[in-house]
KELO-801934 format. One line per 2 residues: number of its first residue (from 0); their letters; for each residue x, y, z of C-alpha. Coordinates in steps of 0.001 Angstrom, whole numbers, plus 500000, padded with zeros to 6 digits. Example, Ala and Ser with C-alpha at 12.3 -4.5 7.8 and 13.67 -1.06 7.14 Angstrom:
0) as) 512300 495500 507800  513670 498940 507140
//
This chain:
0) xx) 500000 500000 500000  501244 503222 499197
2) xx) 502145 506288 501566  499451 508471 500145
4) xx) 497100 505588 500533  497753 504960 503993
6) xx) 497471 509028 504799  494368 509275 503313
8) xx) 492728 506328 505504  493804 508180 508653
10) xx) 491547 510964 507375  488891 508797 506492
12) xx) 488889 506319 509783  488682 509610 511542
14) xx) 485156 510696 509537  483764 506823 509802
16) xx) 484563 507289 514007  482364 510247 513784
18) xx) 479549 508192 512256  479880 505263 514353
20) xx) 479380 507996 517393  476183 509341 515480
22) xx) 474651 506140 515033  475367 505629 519043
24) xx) 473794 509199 520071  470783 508594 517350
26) xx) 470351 504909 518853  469879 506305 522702
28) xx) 467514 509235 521334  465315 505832 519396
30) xx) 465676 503615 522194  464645 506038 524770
32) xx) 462319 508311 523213  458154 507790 523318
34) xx) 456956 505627 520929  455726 507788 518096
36) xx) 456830 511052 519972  457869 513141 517186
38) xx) 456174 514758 514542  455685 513153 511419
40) xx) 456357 509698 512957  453349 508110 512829
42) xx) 452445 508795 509340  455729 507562 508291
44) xx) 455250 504173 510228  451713 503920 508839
46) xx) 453153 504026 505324  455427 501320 506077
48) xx) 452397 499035 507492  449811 499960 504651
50) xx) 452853 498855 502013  452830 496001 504241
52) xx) 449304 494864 503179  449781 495630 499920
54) xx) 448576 499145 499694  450584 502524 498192
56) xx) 448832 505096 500315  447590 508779 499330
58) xx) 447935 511267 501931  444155 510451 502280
60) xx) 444694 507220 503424  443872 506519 507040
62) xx) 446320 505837 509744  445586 502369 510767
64) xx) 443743 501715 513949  443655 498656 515498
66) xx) 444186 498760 519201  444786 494883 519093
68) xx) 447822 494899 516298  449182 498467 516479
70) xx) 448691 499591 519977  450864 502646 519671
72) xx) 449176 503567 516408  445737 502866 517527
74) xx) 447084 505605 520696  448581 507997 519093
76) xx) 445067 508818 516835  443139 509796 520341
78) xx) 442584 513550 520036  444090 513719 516839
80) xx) 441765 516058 513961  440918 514415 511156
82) xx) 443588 515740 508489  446226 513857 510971
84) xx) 444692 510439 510757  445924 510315 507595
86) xx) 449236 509364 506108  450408 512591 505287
88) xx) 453361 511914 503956  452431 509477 501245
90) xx) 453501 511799 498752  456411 510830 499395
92) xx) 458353 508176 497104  458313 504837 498582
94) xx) 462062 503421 498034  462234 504019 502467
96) xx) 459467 502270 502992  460159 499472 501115
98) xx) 463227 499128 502779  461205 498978 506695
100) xx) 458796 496602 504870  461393 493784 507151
102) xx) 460974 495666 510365  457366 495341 509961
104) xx) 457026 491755 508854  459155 491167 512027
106) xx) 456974 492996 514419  454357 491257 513225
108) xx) 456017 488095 513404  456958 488506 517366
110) xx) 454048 490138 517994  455694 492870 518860
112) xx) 454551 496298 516990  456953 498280 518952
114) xx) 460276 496334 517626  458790 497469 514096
116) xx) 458860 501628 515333  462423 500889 517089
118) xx) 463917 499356 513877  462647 502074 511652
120) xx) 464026 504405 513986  467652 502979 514336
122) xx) 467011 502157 510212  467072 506399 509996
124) xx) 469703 506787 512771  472017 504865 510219
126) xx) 471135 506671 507621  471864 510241 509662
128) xx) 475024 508391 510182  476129 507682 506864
130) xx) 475116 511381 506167  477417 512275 509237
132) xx) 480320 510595 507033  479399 512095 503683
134) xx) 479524 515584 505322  483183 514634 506397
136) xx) 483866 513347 502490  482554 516101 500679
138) xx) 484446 518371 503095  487311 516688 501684
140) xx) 486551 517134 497979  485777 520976 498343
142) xx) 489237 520937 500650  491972 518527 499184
144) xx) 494838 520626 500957  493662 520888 503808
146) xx) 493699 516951 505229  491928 518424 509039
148) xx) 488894 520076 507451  486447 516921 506524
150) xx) 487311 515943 510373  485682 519352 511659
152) xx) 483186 518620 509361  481664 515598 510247
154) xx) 481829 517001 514027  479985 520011 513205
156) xx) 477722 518265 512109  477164 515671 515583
158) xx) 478015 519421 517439  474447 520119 515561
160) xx) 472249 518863 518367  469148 518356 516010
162) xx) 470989 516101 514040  471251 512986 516130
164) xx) 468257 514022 517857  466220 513872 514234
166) xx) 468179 510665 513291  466519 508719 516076
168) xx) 463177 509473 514935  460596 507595 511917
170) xx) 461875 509403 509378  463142 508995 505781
172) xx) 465492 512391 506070  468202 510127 507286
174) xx) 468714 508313 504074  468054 510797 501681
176) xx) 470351 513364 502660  472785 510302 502740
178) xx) 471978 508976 499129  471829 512889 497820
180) xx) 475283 513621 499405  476871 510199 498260
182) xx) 475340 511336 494633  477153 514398 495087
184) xx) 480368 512942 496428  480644 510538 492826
186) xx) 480247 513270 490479  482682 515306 492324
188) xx) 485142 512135 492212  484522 512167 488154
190) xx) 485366 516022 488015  488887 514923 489418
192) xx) 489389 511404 488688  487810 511019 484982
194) xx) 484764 509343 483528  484252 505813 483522
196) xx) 481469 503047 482520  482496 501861 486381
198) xx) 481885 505284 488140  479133 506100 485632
200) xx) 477013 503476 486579  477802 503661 490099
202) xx) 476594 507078 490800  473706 506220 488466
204) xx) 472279 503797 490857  473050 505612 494108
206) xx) 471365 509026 492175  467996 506641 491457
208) xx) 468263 506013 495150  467765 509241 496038
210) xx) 465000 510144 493645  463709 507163 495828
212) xx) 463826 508347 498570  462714 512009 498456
214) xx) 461897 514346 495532  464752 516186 496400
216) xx) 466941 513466 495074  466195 514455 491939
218) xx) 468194 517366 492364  471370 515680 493256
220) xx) 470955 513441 489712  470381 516866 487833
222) xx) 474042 518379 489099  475506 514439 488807
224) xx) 474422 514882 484769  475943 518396 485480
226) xx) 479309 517121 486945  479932 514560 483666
228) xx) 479811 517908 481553  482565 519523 483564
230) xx) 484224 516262 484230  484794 516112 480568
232) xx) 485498 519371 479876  488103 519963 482577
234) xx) 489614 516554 480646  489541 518416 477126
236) xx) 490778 521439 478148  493729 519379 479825
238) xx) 495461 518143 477100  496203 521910 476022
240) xx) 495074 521330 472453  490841 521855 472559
242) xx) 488928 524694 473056  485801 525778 474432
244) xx) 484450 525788 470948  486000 522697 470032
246) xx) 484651 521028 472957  481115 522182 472141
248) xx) 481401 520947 468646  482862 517683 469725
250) xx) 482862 515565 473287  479763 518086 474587
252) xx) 477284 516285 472332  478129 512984 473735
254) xx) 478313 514381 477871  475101 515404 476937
256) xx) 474208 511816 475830  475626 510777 479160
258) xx) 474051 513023 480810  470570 512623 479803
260) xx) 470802 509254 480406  471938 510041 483747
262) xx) 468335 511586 484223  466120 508941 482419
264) xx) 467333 506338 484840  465348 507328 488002
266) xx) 462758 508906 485544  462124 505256 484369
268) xx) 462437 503483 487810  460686 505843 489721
270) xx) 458913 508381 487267  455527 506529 487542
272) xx) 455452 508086 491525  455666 511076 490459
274) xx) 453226 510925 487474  450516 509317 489915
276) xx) 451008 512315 492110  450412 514429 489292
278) xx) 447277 512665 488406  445854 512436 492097
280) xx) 446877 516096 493772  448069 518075 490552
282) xx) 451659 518215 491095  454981 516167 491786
284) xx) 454888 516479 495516  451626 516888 496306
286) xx) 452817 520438 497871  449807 522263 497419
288) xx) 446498 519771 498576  448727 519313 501547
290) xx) 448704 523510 502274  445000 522745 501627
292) xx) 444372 519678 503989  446032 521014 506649
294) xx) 444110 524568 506422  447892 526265 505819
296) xx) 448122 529993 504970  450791 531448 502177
298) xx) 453510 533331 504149  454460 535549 501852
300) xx) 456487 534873 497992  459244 532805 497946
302) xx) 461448 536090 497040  459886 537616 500356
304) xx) 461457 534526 501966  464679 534387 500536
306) xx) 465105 537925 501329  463830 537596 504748
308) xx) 466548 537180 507638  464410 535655 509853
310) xx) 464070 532954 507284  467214 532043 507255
312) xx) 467918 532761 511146  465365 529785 511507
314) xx) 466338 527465 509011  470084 527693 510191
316) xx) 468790 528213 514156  466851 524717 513241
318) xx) 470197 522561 513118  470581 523276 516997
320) xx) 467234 523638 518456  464637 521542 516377
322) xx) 461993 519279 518260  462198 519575 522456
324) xx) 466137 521073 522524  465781 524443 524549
326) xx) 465716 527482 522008  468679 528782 523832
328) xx) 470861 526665 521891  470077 529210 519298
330) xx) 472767 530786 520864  475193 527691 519508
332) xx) 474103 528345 515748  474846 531925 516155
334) xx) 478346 531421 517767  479117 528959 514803
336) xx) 477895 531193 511983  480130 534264 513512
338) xx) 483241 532700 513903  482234 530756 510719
340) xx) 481813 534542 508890  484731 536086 510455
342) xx) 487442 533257 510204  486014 532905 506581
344) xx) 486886 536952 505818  490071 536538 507898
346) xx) 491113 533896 505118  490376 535876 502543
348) xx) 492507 538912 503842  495488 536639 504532
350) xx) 495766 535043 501378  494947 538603 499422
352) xx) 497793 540853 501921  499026 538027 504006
354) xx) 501656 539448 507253  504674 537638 508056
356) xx) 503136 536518 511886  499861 536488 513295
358) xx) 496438 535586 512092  497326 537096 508595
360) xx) 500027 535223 508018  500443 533123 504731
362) xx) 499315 529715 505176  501700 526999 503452
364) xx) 500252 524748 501171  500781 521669 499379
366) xx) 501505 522628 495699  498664 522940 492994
368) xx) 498046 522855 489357  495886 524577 487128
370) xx) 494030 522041 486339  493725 521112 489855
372) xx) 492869 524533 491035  489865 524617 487794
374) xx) 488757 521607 489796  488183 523041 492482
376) xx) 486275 526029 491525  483892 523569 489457
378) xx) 483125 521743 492485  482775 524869 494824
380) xx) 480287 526241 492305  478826 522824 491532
382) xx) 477964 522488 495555  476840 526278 495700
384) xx) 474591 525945 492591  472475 522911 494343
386) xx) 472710 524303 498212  471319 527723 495883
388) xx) 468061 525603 494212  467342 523508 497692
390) xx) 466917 526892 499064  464872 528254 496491
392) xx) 462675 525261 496900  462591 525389 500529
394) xx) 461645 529061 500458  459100 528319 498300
396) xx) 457842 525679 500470  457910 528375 503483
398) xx) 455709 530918 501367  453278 528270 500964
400) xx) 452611 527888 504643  455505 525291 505472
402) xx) 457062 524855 508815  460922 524901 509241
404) xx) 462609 522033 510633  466186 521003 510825
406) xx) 465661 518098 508073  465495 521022 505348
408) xx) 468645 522780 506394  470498 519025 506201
410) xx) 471782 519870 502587  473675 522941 503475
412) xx) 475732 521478 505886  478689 519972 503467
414) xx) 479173 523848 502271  478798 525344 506202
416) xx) 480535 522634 507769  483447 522562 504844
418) xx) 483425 527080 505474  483494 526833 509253
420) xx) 486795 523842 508888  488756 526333 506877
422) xx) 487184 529162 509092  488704 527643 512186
424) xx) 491962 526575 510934  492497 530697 510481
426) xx) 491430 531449 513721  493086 529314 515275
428) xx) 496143 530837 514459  495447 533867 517358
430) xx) 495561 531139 519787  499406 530690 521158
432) xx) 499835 527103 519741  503728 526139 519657
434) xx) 503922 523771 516611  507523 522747 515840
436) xx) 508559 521509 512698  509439 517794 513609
438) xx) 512437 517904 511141  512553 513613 512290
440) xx) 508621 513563 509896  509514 514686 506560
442) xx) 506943 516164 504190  505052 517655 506876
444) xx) 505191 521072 507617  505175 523542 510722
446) xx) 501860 524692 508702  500181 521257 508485
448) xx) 501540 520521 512189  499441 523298 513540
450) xx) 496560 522392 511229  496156 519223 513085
452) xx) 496471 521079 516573  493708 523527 515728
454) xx) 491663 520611 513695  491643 518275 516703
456) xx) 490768 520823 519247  487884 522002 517072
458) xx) 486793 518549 516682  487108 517642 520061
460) xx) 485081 520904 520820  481898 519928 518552
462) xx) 481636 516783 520670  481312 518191 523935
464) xx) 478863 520443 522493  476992 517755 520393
466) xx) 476988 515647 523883  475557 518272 526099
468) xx) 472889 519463 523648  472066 515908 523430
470) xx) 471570 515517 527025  470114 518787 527862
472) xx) 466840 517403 525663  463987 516179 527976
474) xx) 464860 512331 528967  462505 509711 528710
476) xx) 462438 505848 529946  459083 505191 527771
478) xx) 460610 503176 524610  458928 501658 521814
480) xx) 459051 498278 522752  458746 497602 526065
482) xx) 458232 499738 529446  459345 497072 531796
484) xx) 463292 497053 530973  462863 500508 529493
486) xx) 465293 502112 532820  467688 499541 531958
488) xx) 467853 500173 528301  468127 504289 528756
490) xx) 470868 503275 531204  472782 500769 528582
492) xx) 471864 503041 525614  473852 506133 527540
494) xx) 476664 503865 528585  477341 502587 524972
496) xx) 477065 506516 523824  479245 507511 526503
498) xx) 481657 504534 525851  481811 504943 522185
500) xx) 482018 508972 522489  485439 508280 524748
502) xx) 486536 506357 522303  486228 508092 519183
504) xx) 488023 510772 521184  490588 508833 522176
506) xx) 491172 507628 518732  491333 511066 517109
508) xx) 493704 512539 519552  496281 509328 518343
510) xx) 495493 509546 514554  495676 513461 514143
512) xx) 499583 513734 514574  502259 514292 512525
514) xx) 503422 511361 510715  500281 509660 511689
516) xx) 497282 512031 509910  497507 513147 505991
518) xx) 500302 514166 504531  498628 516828 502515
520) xx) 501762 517478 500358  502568 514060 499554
522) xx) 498811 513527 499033  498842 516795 496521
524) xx) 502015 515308 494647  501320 514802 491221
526) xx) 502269 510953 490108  504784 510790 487019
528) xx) 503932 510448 483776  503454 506019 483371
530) xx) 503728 505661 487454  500390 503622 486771
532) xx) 500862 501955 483646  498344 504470 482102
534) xx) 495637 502262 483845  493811 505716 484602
536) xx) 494083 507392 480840  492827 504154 479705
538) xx) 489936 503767 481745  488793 507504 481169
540) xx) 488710 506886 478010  485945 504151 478447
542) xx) 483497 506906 477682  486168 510047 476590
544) xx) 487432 510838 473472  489563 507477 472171
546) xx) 492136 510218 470797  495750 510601 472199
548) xx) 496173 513145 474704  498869 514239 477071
550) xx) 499553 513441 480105  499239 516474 482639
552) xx) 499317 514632 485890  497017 517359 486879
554) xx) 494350 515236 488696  497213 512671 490132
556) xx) 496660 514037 493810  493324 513426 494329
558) xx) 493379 509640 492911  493655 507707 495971
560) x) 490754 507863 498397
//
C-alpha cells in the first residue's frame, strides 16, 4: 500500500469514528424516546404498514387503527383532527418504505409492533450516520489541501444537536440526505478522477436512490448529469490542444448523451410516483392539497422569503434547536455562523495581503496545478449551485405555509461545515499554539503541524457540544418496545454513547499527529507520467474521446481515496 494511501485512511477512519458515534447518540435518542413522539412519525410508520398489506397510500389514506395489532398507532390517533389520521406523507416516494417493509414483517412476526417503530428508527439513525460521514467526504473534495477540514466537518455536524436528535426518529430524512450527498460525492470524484462506465454506473444507481427516497433526490441526479459535463470538459481542456468551441462541437454532444441518460434512469424506475402524484393532487409532491388539507396559509412569495433574515435565522437556528432542545441553543448556531463569517473573511485577507506573523500570516500549502485549482472552483460552484436551488425550493415551500425544521437545512451542511473547517483553521492561528517543525517527519510542515492542533481541538470541541445538547433534551424511559426494561435500556443506551464517544476521542487525539494524519503534500504530489501503467488514461477513456492526449498529471493528487 502506498504512503498516500495509507494518509488518506487516517483521514477517512477519523470521519467513519464520527459516524459510528452518530449512530450511538441517534440509537439512545430511538431507544429512549416515546413511541411515536415526534412529529411526522406516525404517518411515516403507517406508510410502512399499509405497504405492508399491499397498499401505496395517498395522503388520504387513514392511519391504521387497530388497538389489538398496532397499539401505539391505535394511541397515538386519540385527540388527533381528522387531516392527521391520515398518512400525510404518502407523497412521498416509497424506496424508504420498502426498505422497513422487514421491520414490519418482524413485528408482526413477534408480535411485537413496537420492535417494528424501534427498527425504523435505528434504520434512519444509520442513515443520519452515513450522512454524518458524507459531510466529512465532501468536506474533503471541496478541501483537498487541507487533510483536518472533513474531520471538523463531520463534528459540526454531531456538534448540531438536532441532528442525532432527528436521526433517532421515523423518518426517511436520514437516508436521503445520505443517498443525495453520496450522489454528490461521485460526480465530484469524476470532476477529478475522469469518467468511467464503472463510476458512471455507480453514481447512476446511488442518484435513482435518492430520487427514491425524496423528491429532492432528483436534484442531486440533475448536478451528477451536470458534473459529467465539467468532468469532461476539465479533461479536454487538459490536454492543452481543445477549446471551448472545440469542445462544444465535439465531446459536449456525447456528455450530453451521458448526461441525459443520467436523468432517464430514476425517471424510468421511479417516474411513475411522480406521474401518479400528478394525476391524484396536481403536482409532483403533492405540495399544494397538503397547504390545503392542513388549512395552511401562504407566508408571503418565495422572494419575500429568501430575502427575509428571519428565514434564514430559523432554518440555520433549526440545526441546533429543532423538536424539544431548549431554544437557547440558538445561541450555539449563532456562535458557529460568527466565527464561521469572520474566520472565513480573515482567510480571505490573509491570502489577498498576508503578514509575516499572526492571524494574517500566509498559510503553506501543498503545491497545485491549474488544472487542479479549475477543479476546484467547478466543484465549489457545483455544491453552491444545488445548496442555491434547495433553498429556492425550501423558500418556496415556506411561502406556501411550510414549517421549518432542521431536516430542510440538512443539505447545506457539506458547504457550512466545509466554510466553518477552513474558518477555524484561520482562527486558530490567534491562539498561542507552539507547533515545531518535527524535522525527524519529513513532508510535513510547521503549517500542516498546527493544522492538526487547531483541527483536533475544534473537533474535540463539537463533541462536547453535540453531547451536552444531546443531554440537555427532555429524557425519557418510555421506549417503543417495552416499558418494563425501558430504565435499563436508557441506562445501557447512555453507557454505549458515553463509551463509544470516549473512544472516538481517544482515537482522534492518536490519529491526528504528525506522521500519523495526511500528509497533505505528499497527498497533493502529482504521480509521474506512466507511474500507473496508464491504467487511469485508459479507463477515462471508456466513455472520453479514444484520441491521444497528454499526460498532465494534473488530477494525480486526488486519485487515491
Amino acid at each position: 500500500m502506498s504512503s498516500s494511501r495509507v494518509a488518506w485512511s487516517q483521514s477517512t477512519i477519523c470521519v467513519l469514528l464520527l459516524g459510528v458515534l452518530g449512530f450511538a447518540m441517534s440509537a439512545q435518542v430511538a431507544i429512549a424516546m416515546p413511541a411515536l413522539f415526534k412529529a411526522d412519525e406516525r404517518a411515516h410508520a403507517a406508510y410502512a404498514v399499509a405497504l405492508s398489506q399491499g397498499t401505496l397510500p395517498t395522503i388520504d389514506t387513514d392511519i391504521p387503527d387497530d388497538p389489538a395489532r398496532y397499539p401505539q398507532l391505535a394511541e397515538s390517533l386519540f385527540g388527533a383532527d381528522e387531516a392527521h389520521r391520515d398518512i400525510w406523507v404518502a407523497n412521498h416516494p416509497p424506496l424508504f418504505y420498502v426498505m422497513s417493509l422487514p421491520l414490519v414483517w418482524l413485528g408482526d412476526a413477534v408480535g411485537s409492533p413496537g420492535l417494528t417503530l424501534l427498527g425504523m428508527r435505528l434504520l434512519n439513525a444509520l442513515g443520519f450516520a452515513l450522512t454524518t460521514i458524507m459531510v466529512g467526504l465532501l468536506a474533503r473534495e471541496l478541501v483537498p489541501r487541507r487533510p483536518a477540514v472533513p474531520v471538523i466537518a463531520s463534528a459540526m455536524s454531531l456538534g448540531c444537536g438536532a441532528m442525532t436528535f432527528v436521526g433517532g426518529g421515523i423518518y426517511n430524512d436520514g437516508w436521503s440526505s445520505a443517498a443525495a450527498f453520496l450522489t454528490l460525492y461521485l460526480g465530484f470524484r469524476m470532476i477529478r478522477q475522469g469518467v468511467t462506465r464503472e463510476r458512471l454506473i455507480t453514481a447512476t444507481a446511488v442518484g435513482v436512490a435518492a430520487a427514491g427516497f425524496r423528491s429532492t433526490g432528483l436534484v442531486a441526479v440533475l448536478f451528477l448529469g451536470a458534473c459529467v459535463l465539467v468532468a469532461m470538459w476539465l479533461r479536454e481542456s487538459s490536454t492543452g490542444e481543445s477549446s471551448l468551441r472545440t469542445f462544444l462541437r465535439g465531446t459536449f454532444w456525447r456528455a450530453v448523451g451521458i448526461a441525459a441518460c443520467i436523468g432517464m434512469a430514476p425517471v424510468v424506475v421511479f417516474g411513475w410516483f411522480y406521474v401518479r402524484n400528478i394525476h391524484i393532487y396536481g403536482d409532483p409532491t403533492a405540495s399544494s392539497s397538503l397547504f390545503e388539507k392542513f388549512g395552511r396559509e401562504p407566508n408571503g412569495s418565495t422572494l419575500f422569503q429568501l430575502v427575509n433574515p428571519e428565514f434564514y435565522g430559523h432554518l440555520l437556528g433549526s440545526l441546533w434547536t429543532d423538536g424539544n432542545i431548549a431554544n437557547t441553543w440558538s445561541q450555539a448556531a449563532v456562535v458557529v455562523l460568527t466565527l464561521t463569517v469572520a474566520g472565513l473573511a480573515l482567510d480571505a485577507v490573509a491570502k489577498a495581503n498576508p503578514r509575516r506573523r499572526g492571524v494574517l500570516r500566509r498559510i503553506s500549502l501543498a503545491p497545485q496545478s491549474t488544472v487542479q485549482h479549475h477543479q476546484d472552483l467547478a466543484i465549489w460552484t457545483l455544491l453552491g449551485a444545488y445548496c442555491l436551488l434547495i433553498l429556492i425550493n425550501v423558500a418556496g415551500f415556506i411561502a406556501g405555509g411550510g414549517w421549518i425544521h432542521a431536516r430542510y437545512a440538512v443539505p447545506f451542511l457539506p458547504f457550512l461545515a466545509a466554510g466553518a473547517g477552513v474558518a477555524a483553521l484561520r482562527l486558530g492561528r490567534l491562539l498561542p499554539l507552539r507547533a515545531p517543525a518535527a524535522p525527524n517527519l519529513p513532508g510535513t510542515s510547521v503549517d500542516e503541524t498546527r493544522d492538526l492542533r487547531i483541527g483536533l481541538g475544534v473537533s474535540l470541541a463539537f463533541l462536547v457540544v453535540g453531547l451536552v445538547c444531546h443531554l440537555d433534551t427532555e429524557q425519557y424511559v418510555d421506549g417503543p418496545v417495552s416499558s418494563t426494561f425501558a430504565l435499563v435500556a436508557l441506562v445501557a443506551a447512555d453507557l454505549v454513547m458515553f463509551a463509544v464517544a470516549a473512544y472516538v476521542a481517544t482515537e482522534l487525539r492518536r490519529r491526528m499527529r504528525p506522521g500519523t494524519f495526511d500528509t497533505a503534500r505528499a497527498l497533493a504530489a502529482p504521480v509521474p507520467t506512466g507511474a500507473v501503467n496508464g491504467a487511469e488514461d485508459r479507463a477515462v477513456t471508456d466513455v472520453a474521446d479514444d484520441r491521444p492526449r497528454q499526460s498532465t498529471g494534473s488530477s494525480s493528487g486526488t486519485k487515491t481515496t
